[in-house]
N, C-alpha and C positions, 0 to 999 in steps of 0.2 A: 504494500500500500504506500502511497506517497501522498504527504497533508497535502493540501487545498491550499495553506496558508503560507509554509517554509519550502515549499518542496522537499523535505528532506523523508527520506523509503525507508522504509521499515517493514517486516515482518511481521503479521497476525497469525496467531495460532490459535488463539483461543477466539469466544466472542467478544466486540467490543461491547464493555460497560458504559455506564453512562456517566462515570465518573475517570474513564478512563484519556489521558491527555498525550499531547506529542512529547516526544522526550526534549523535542529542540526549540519548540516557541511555547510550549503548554498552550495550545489552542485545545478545544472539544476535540473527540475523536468523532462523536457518535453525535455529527450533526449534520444538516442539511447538505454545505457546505461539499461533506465528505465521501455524502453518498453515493451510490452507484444511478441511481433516479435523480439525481437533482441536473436541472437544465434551464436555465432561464427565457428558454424560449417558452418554457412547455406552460397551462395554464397552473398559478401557483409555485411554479419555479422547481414543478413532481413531472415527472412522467408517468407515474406511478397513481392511475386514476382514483384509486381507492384509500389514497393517504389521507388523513386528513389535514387541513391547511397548521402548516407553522411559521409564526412572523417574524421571528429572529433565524436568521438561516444559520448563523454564527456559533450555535451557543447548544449545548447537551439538549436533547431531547426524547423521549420513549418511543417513537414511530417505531411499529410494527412492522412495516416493509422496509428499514432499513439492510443496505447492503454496501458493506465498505467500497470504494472504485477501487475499479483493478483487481478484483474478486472475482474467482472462479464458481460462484458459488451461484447459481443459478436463480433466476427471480421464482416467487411464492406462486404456488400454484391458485390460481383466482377465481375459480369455479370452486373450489372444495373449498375455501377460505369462507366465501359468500353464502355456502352452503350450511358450513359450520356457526357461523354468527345467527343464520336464518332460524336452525337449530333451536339456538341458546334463548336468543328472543321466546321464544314459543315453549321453554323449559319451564315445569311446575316447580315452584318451592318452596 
């Protein structure tokens, strides 16, 4: 992976946290910024239609479809995600 902010590369092995930072600028890891969906062309600055909107691009956040750039790691399947939430809404408790 390589920040958004220093350029400088580094290796992920694990997943990022939300409290997790660059070693070279301490910038967020786990933020818009950094993601693999973020595009400022796209509407909301996601590619990623099912995100919901974040206003600080800069700064740690929980988004669900987060995916570091430069990650082999394939995007969330979006049929069974929307399936699963449809699910949960309609769950007794």
């Amino acid at each position: 992976m390589k920040c958004a902010f220093c350029g400088d590369e580094f290796r992920v092995s694990d997943r990022i946290g939300k409290s997790d930072t660059c070693s070279r600028c301490g910038a967020d890891l786990r933020c818009c910024k950094q993601c693999k969906f973020y595009d400022t062309h796209a509407y909301n600055d996601c590619r990623e239609v099912m995100a919901e909107r974040v206003v600080d691009k800069e700064r740690a956040n929980f988004c669900e479809y987060y995916i570091p750039r430069g990650s082999a790691r394939k995007s969330v399947n979006k049929a069974a995600d929307a399936k699963q939430a449809l699910e949960e809404l309609f769950k007794k408790k």
